[in-house]
Every structure is written in C-alpha cells, then in structure tokens.
N, CA, C and O of each residue as an XYZ file, in Angstrom:
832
protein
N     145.378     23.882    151.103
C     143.956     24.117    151.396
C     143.795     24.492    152.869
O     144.464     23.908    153.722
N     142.706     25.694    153.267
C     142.513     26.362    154.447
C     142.122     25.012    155.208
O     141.421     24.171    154.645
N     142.535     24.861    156.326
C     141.931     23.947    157.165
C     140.905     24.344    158.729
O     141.287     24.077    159.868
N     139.557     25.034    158.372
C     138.941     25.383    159.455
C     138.750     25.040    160.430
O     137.889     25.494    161.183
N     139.850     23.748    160.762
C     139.351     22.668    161.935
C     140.731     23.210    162.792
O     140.975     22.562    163.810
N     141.272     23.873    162.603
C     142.994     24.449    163.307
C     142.016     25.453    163.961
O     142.309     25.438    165.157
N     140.919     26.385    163.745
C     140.797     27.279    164.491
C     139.812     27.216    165.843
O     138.614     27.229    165.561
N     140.172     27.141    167.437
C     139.802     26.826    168.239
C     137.988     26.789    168.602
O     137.288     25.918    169.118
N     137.663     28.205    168.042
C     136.451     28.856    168.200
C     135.564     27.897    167.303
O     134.445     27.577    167.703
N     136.100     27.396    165.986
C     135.302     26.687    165.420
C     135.389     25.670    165.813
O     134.336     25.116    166.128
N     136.596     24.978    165.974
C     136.214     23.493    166.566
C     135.433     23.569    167.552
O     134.688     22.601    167.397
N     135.023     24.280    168.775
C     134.127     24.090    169.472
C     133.053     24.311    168.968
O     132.308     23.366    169.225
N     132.728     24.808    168.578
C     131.188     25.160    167.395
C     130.746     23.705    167.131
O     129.701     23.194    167.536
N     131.687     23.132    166.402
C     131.668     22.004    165.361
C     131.334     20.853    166.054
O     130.336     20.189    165.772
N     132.153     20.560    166.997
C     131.938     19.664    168.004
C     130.802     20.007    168.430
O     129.958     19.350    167.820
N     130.256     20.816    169.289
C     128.628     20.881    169.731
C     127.573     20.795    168.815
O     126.420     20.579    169.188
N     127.940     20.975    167.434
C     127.042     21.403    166.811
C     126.998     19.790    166.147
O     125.946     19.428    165.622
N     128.065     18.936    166.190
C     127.948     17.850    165.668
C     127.293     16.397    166.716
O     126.855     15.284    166.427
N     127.495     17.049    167.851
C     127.121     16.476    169.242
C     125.448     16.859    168.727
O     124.726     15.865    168.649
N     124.897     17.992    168.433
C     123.563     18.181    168.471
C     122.557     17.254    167.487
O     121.479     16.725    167.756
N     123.426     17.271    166.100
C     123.085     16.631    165.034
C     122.948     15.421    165.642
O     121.771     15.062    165.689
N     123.687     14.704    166.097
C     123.619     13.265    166.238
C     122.689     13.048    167.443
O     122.515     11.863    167.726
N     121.921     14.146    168.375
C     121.564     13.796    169.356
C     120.003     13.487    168.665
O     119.182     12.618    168.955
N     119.957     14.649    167.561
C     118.705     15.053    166.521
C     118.466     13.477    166.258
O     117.520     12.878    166.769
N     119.689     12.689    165.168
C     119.217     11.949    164.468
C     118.695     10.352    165.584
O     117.981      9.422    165.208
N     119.384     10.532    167.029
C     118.414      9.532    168.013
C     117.252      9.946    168.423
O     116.432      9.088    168.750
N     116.975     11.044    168.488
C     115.411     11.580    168.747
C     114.224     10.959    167.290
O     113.154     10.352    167.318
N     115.224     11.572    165.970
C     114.034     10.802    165.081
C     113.696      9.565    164.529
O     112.774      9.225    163.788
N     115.033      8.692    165.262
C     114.680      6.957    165.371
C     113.624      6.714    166.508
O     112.909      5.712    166.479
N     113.536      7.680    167.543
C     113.077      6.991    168.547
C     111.475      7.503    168.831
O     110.594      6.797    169.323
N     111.315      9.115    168.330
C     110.428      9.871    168.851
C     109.331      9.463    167.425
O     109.713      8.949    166.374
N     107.576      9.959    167.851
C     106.519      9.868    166.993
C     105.989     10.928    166.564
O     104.845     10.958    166.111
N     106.838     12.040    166.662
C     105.480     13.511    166.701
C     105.010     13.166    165.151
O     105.412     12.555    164.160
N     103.570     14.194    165.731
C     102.812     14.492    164.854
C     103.275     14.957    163.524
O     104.430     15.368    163.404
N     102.264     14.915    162.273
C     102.828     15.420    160.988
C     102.812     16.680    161.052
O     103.799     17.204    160.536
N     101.924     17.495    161.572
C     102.399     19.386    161.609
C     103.854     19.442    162.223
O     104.740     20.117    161.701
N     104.030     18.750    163.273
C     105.847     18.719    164.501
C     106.669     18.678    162.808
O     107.442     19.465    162.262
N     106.075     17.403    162.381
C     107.214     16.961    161.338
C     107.341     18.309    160.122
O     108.313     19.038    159.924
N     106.605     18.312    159.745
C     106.748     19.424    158.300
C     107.426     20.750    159.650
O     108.496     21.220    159.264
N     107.145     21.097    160.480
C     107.986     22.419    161.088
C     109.477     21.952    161.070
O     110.373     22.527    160.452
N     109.680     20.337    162.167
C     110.925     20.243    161.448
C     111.961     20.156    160.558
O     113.176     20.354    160.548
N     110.752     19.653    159.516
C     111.160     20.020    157.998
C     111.948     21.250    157.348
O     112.987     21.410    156.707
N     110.842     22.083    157.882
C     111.163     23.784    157.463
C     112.843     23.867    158.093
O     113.850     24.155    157.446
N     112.753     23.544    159.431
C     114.336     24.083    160.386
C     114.849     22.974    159.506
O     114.091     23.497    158.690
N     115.206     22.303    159.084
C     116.398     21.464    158.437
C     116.417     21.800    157.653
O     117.588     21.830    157.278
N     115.632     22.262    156.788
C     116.127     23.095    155.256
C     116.890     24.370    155.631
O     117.915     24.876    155.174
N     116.124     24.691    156.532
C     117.035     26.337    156.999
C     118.540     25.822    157.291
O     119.422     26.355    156.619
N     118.912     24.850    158.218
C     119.805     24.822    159.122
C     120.760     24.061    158.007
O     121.962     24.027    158.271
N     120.325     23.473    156.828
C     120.972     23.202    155.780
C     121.178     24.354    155.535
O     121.444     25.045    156.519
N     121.157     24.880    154.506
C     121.096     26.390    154.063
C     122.163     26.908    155.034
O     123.079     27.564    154.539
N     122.155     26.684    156.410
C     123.328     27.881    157.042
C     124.969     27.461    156.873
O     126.044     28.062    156.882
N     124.308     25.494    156.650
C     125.867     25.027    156.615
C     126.900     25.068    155.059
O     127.896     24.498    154.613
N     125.857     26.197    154.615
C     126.978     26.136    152.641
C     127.888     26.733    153.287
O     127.852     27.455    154.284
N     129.287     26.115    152.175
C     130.126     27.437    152.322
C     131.216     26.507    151.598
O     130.833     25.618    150.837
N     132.755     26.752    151.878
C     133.492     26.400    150.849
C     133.937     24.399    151.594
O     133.799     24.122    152.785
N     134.226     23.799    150.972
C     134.478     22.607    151.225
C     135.694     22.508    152.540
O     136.780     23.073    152.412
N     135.318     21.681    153.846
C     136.395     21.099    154.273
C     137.512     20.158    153.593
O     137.249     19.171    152.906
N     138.801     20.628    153.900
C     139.615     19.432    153.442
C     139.350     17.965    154.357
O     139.010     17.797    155.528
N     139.676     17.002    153.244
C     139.502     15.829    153.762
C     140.929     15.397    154.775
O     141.991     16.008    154.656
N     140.730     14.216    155.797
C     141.561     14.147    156.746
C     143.525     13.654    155.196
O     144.713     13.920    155.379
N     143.084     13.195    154.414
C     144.113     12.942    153.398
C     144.002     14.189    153.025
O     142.821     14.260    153.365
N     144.194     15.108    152.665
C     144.102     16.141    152.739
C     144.761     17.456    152.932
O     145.209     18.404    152.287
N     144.549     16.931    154.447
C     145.542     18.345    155.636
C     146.751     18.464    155.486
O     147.177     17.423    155.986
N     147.827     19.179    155.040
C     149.446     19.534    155.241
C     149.788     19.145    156.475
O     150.773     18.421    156.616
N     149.039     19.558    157.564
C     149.639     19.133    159.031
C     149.492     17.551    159.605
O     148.707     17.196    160.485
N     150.493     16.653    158.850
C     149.895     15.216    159.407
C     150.343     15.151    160.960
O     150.365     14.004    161.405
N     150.667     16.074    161.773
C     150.918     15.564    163.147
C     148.863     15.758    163.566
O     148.437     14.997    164.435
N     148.333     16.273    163.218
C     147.209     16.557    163.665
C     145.959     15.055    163.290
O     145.780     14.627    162.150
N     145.411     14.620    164.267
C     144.476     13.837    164.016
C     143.333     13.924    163.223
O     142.349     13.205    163.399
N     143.426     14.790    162.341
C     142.699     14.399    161.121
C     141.205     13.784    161.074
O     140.032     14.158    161.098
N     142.216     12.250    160.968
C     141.028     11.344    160.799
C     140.449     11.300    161.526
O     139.267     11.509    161.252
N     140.788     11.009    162.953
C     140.128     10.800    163.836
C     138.666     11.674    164.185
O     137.595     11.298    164.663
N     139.121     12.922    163.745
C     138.256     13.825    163.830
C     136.756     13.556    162.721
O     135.647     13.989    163.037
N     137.023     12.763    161.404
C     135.891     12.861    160.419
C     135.776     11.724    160.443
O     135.092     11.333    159.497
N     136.224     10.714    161.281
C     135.517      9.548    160.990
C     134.199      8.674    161.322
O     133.324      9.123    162.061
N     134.157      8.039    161.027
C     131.999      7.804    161.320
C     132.491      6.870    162.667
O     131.599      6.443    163.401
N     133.670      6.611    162.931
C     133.187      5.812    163.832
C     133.420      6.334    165.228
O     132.702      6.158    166.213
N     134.643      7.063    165.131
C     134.676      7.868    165.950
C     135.184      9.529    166.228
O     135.777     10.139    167.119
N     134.501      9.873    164.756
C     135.001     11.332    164.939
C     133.972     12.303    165.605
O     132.860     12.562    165.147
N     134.409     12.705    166.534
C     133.724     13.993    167.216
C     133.065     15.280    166.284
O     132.265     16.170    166.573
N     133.803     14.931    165.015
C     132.961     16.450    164.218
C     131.975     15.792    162.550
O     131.547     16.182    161.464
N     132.079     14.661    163.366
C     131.295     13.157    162.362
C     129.739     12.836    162.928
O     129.363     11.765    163.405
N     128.833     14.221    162.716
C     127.326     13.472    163.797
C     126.948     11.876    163.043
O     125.857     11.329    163.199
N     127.662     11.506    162.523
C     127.529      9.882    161.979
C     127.734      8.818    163.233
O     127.053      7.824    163.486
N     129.100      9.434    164.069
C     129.609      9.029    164.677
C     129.124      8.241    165.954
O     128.672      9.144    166.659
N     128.989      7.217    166.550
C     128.626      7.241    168.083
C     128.963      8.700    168.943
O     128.109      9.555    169.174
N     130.097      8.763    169.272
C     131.459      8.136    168.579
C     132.070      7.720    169.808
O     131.850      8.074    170.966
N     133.018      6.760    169.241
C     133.987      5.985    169.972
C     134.958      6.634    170.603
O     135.408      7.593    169.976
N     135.340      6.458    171.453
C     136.272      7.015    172.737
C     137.212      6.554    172.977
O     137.042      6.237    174.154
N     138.213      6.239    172.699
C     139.587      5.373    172.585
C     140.719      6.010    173.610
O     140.993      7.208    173.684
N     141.294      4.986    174.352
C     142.078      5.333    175.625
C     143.180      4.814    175.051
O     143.000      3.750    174.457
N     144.628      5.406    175.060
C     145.478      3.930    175.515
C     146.381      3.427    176.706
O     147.107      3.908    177.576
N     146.023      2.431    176.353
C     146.430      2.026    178.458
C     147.759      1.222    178.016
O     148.296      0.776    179.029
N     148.359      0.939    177.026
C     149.806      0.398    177.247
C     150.356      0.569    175.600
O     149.822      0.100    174.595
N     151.770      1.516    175.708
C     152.501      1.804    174.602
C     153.497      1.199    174.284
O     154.168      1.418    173.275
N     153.739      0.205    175.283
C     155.147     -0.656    174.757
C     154.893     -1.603    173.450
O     153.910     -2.307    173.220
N     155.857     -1.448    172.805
C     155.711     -2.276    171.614
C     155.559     -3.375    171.448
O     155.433     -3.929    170.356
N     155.541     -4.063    172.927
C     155.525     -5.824    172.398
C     154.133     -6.113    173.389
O     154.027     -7.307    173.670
N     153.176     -5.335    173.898
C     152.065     -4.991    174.915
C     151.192     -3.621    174.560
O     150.746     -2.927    175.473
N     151.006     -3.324    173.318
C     149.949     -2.499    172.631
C     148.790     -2.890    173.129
O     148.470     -4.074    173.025
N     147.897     -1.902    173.802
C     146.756     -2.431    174.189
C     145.857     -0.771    174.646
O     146.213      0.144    175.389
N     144.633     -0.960    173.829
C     143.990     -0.043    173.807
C     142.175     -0.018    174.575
O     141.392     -0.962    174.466
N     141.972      0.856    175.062
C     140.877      0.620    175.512
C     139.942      1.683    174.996
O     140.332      2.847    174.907
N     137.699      1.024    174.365
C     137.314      2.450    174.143
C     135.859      1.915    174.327
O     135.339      0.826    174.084
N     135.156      3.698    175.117
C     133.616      3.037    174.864
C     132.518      3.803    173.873
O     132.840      4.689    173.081
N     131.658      3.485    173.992
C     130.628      3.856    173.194
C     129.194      3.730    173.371
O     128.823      2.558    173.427
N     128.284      4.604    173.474
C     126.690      4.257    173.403
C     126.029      3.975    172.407
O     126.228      5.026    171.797
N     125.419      3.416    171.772
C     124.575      3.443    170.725
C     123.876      3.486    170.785
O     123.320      2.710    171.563
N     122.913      4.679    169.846
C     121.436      4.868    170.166
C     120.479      4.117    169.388
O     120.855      3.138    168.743
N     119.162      4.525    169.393
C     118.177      3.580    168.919
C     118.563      3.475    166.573
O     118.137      2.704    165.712
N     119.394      4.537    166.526
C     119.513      4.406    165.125
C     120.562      3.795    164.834
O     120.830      4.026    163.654
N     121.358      3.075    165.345
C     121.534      1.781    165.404
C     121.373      0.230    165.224
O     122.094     -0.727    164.943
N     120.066      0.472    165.529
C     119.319     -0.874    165.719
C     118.797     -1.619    164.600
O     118.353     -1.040    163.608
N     118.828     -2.871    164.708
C     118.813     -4.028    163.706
C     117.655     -4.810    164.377
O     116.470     -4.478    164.364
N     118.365     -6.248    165.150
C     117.497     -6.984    166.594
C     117.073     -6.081    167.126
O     117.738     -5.063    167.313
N     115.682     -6.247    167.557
C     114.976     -5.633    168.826
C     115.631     -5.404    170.079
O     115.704     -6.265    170.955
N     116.376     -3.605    170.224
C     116.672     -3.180    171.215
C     118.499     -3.471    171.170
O     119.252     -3.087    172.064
N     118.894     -4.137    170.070
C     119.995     -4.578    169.225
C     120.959     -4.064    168.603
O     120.759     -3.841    167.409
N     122.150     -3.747    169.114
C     122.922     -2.945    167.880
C     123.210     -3.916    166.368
O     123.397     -5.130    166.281
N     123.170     -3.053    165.464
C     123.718     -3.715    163.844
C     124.323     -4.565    163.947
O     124.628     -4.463    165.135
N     124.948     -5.706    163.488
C     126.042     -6.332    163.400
C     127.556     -5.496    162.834
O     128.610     -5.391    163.461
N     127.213     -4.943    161.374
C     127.895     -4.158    160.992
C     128.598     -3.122    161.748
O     129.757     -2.725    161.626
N     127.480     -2.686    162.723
C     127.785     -1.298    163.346
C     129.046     -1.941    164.641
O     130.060     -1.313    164.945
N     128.753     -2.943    165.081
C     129.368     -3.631    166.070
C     131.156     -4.456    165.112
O     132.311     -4.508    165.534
N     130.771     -4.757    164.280
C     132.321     -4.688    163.503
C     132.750     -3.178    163.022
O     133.897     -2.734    163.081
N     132.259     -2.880    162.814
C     133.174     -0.894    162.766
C     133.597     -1.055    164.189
O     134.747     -1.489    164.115
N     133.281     -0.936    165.396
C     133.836     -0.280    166.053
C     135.019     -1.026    166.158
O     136.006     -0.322    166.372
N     135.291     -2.584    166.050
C     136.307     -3.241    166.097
C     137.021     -3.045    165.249
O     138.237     -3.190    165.376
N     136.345     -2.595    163.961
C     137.587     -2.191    162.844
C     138.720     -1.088    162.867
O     139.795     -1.076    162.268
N     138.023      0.072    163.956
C     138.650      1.378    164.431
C     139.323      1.182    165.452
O     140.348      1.847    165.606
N     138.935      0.230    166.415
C     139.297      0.163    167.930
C     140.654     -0.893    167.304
O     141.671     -0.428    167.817
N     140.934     -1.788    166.645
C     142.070     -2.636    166.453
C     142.554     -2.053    165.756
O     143.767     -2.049    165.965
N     142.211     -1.376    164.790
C     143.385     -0.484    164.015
C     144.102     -0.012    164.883
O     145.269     -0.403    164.911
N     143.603      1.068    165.964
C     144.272      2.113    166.807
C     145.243      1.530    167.172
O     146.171      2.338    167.196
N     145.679      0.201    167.588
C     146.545     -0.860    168.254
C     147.347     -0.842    166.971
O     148.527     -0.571    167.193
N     147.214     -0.939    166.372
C     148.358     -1.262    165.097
C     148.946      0.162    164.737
O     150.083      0.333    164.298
N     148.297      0.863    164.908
C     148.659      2.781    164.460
C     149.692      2.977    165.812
O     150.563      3.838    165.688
N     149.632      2.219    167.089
C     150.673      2.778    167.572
C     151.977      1.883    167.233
O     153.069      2.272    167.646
N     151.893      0.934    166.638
C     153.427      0.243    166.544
C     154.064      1.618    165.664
O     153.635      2.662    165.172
N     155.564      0.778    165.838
C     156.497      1.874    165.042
C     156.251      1.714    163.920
O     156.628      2.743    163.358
N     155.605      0.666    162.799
C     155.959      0.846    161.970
C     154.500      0.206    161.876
O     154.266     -0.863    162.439
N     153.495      0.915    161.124
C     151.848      0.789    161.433
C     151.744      0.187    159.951
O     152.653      0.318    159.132
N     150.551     -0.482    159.692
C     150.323     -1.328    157.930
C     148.957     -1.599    157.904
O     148.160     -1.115    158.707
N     148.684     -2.324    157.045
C     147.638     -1.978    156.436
C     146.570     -3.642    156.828
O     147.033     -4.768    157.010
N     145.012     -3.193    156.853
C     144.324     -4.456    157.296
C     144.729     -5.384    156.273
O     145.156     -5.101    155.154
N     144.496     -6.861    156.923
C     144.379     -7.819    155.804
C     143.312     -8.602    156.106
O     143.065     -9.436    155.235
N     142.707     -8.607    156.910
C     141.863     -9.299    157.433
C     141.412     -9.174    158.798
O     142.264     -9.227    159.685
N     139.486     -8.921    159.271
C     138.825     -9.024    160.230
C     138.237     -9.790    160.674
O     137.890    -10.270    159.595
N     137.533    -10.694    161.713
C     137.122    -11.554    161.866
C     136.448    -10.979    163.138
O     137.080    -10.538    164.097
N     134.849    -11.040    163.028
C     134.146    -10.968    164.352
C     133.171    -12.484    164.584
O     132.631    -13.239    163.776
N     133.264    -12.482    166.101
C     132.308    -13.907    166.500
C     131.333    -12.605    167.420
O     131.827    -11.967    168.349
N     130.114    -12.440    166.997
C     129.123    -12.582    167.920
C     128.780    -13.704    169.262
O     128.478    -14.895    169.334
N     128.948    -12.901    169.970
C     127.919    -13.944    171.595
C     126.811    -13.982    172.096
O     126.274    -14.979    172.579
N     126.178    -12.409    171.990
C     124.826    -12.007    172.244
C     125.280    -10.833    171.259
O     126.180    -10.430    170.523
N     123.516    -10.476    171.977
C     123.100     -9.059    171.012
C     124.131     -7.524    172.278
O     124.171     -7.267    173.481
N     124.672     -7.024    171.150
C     124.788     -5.800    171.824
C     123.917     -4.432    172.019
O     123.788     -3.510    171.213
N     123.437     -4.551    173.137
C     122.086     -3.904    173.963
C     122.879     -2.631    173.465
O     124.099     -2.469    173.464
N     121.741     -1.640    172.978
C     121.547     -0.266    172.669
C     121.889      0.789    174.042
O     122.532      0.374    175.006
N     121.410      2.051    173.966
C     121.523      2.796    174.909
C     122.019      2.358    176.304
O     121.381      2.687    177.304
N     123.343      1.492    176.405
C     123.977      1.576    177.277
C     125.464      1.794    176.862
O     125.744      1.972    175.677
N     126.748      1.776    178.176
C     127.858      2.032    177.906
C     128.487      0.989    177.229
O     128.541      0.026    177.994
N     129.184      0.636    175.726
C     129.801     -0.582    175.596
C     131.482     -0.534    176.132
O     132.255      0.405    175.943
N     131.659     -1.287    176.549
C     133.261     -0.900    176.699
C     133.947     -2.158    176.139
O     133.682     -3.354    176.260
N     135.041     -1.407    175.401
C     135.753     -2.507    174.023
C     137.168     -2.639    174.527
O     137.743     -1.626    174.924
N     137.786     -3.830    174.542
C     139.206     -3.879    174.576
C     139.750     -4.129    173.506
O     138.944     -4.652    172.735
N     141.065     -3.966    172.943
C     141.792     -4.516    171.752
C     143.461     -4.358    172.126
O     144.008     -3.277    172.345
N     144.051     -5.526    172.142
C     145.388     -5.615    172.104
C     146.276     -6.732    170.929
O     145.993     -7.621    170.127
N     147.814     -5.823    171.582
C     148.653     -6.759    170.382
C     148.506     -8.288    171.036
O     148.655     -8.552    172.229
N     148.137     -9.353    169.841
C     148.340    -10.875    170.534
C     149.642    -11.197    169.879
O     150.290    -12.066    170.462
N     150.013    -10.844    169.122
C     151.166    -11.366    168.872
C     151.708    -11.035    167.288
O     150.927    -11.147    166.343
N     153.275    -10.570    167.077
C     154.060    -10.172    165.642
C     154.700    -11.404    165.287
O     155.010    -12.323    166.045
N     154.850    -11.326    164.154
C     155.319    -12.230    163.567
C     155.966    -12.308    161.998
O     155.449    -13.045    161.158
N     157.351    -11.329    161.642
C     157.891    -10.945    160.453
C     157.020     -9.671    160.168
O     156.859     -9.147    161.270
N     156.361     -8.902    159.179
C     155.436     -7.937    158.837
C     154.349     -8.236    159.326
O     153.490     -7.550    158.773
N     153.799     -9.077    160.276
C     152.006     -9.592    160.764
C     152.054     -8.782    161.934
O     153.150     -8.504    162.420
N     150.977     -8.362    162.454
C     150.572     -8.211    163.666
C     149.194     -8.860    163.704
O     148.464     -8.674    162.731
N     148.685     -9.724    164.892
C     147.683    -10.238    165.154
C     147.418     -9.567    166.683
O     148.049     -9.598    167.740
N     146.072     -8.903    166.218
C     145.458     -7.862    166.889
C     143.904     -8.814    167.534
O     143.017     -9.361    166.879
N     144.051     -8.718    168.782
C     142.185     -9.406    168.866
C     141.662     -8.356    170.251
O     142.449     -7.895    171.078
N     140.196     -8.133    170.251
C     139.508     -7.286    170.857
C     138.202     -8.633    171.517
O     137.879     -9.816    171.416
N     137.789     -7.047    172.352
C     136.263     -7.902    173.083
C     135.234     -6.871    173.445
O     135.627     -5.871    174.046
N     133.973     -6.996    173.151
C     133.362     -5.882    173.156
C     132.072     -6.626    174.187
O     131.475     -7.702    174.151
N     132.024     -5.223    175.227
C     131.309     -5.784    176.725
C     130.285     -4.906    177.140
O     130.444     -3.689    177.040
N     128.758     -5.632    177.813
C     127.748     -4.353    177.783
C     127.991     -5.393    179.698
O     128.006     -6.600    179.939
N     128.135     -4.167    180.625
C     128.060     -4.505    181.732
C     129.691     -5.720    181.544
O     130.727     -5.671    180.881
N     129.237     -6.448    182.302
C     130.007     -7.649    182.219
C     129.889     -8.924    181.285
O     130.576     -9.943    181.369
N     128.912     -8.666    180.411
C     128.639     -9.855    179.219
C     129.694     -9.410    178.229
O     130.091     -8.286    177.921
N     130.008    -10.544    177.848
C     130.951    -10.478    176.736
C     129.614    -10.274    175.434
O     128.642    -11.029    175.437
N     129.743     -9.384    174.601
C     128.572    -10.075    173.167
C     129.640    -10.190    172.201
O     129.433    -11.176    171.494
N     130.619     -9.623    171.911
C     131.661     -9.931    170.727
C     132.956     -9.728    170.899
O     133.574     -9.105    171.762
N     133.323    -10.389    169.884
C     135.105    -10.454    169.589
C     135.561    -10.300    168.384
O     134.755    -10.125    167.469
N     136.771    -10.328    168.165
C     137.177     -9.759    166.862
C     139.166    -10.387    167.092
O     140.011    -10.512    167.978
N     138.995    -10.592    165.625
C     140.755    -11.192    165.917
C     141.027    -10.255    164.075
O     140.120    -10.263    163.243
N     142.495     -9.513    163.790
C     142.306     -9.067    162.654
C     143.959     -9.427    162.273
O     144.579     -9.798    163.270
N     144.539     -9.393    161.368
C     145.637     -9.077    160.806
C     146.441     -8.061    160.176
O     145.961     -7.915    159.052
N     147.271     -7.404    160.305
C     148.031     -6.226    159.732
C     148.798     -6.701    158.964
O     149.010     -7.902    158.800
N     149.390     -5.630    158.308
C     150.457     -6.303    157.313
C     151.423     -4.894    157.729
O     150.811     -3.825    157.726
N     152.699     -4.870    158.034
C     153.346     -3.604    158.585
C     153.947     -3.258    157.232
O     154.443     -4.159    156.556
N     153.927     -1.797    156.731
C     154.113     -1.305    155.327
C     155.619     -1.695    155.093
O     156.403     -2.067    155.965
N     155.791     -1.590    154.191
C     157.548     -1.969    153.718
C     158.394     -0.770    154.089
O     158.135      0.203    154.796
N     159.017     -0.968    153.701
C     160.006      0.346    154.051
C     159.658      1.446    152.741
O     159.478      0.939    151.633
N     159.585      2.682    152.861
C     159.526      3.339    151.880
C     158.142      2.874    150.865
O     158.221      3.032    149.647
N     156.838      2.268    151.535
C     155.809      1.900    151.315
C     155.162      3.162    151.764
O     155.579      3.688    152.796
N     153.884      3.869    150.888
C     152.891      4.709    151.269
C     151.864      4.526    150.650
O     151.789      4.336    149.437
N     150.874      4.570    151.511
C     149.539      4.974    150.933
C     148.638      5.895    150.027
O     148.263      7.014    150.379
N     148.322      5.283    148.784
C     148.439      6.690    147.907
C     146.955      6.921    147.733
O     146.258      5.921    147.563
N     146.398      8.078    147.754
C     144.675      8.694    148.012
C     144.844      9.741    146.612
O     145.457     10.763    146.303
N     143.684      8.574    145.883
C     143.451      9.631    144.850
C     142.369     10.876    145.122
O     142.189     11.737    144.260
C-alpha cells in the first residue's frame, strides 16, 4: 500500500494542516461567536471535508517500511499528523540500557478540560501511557504493557507547558518497571509507575 506520508511536500502540508485543525478545535472549546459566525463555519467544514476525500492512508501497522515512525506520526497522543493530538514532544536524554530515561512536553488546550481550568484525568494518563512506553521501546528487547498506575497530586493546569519525565526504575527477568512525573512549573500534579513484560523470543504482535 502507497504510503503518502514518505513524500516530503506532503508531510509538510499534513503537519500544518494538522497543526491548524487542532488549533481550530481549541478555538471552538474556547470561543462564543455568534450563530450566523457558526452556520458560515459550518459551510467551510463541509467544504474543507469534501477537499480531504481521497484514497485511504495506510495505518502505522500497516507501512512495509518499519524503520519509519509510523506510529508516532498517527497517534492521538503524540502524533504530529494526529490534530487529536496535543501532541507530545518526547526527548531522549539517556540510552543506556540499565538508565533509560526519557523526557517530553505538552500544552493542553481548553478541549481538554474536565476540573475548572483542569486537564482530564484520562487525558493526563495517556500522556504517561505514551511517555513510559517510549522508555520501554528503547530497551533491546521492547514488550508489551501489563499494567499502569497513576496517583494524581493536583489538577494539571491547562494552557501551560507540562513537562513529563519517565525512566527505567528497575528490570527484573522479562519486567521492566518504568515510573514517570508530570510537572506544570515546578508542582509536581502526577505520577505514574507501569510494568512491561519484554516479548519472548520469536514473540510478535499480531494486528488484525
């Protein structure tokens, strides 16, 4: 299957154009216009639907080229061509195998919000679910969740920068125990501790 995301010209398209969408969908959590504003915007989203037919992207399971990030690219939590996406920004600051440790941030806008001025709870375990995976995707031999665990501390404040840590705490036979911390300024509001299970040998993941 053609993969339109290999060709440069479009990925930049895609990316801005998915950057725009998502900028759209914080304007209509946040903004009041009038009902004439609304039915015009109406009209342009049917149009701007309408421009996006065409033949199906392959899914990141999918692509022939697995050296290519894929997922990363369609995922809600942090794919750049995902206007679902915040999206999350993932660094990594240490590749040694026994000191995996990843760093990433994120804004969240008002469509987000749960508590007054509040990110989701949910929305605040995704990012830990993506951000601790990434830590386990770099071991040599990467596996599958078995378990997440978030403690809330406070509310995580909206429209600012969050910045998330997640590292290896410690292996143990096929386990990896992965724990993160997610920070607005210098407040801690959450944490997260998860478990891996590292695939067997000659173990794969099968996508119907």
């Amino acid at each position: 299957m053609d993969d339109p995301a290999r060709d440069g010209e479009w990925r930049a398209s895609a990316e801005a154009l998915a950057a725009e969408l998502r900028e759209l969908l914080a304007a209509f959590n946040t903004n009041g216009p009038p009902a004439a504003a609304l039915a015009e915007a109406l009209e342009l989203a049917r149009s701007l639907r309408a421009r996006l037919e065409g033949p199906p992207r392959p899914r990141w399971y999918q692509s022939d080229d697995v050296k290519r990030p894929a997922y990363a690219d369609m995922s809600p939590v942090r794919g750049r061509l995902n206007p679902v996406a915040p999206p999350l920004r993932i660094e990594v600051l240490e590749r040694d195998p026994a000191r995996l440790r990843v760093e990433g941030r994120a804004r969240l806008s008002l469509a987000y919000e749960a508590p007054p001025r509040g990110a989701h709870g949910g929305w605040v375990a995704a990012l830990f679910d993506d951000l601790l995976s990434s830590v386990q995707g770099l071991s040599p031999v990467p596996g599958y969740t078995r378990s997440l665990e978030v403690r809330f501390r406070a509310v995580t404040p909206l429209e600012r920068e969050l910045r998330l840590e997640a590292w290896l705490e410690s292996e143990s036979g096929r386990e990896l125990r992965i724990k993160g911390e997610c920070y607005a300024g210098e407040k801690l509001t959450a944490e997260a501790e998860a478990v891996f299970v590292k695939a067997a040998l000659g173990e794969e993941r099968q996508v119907e």
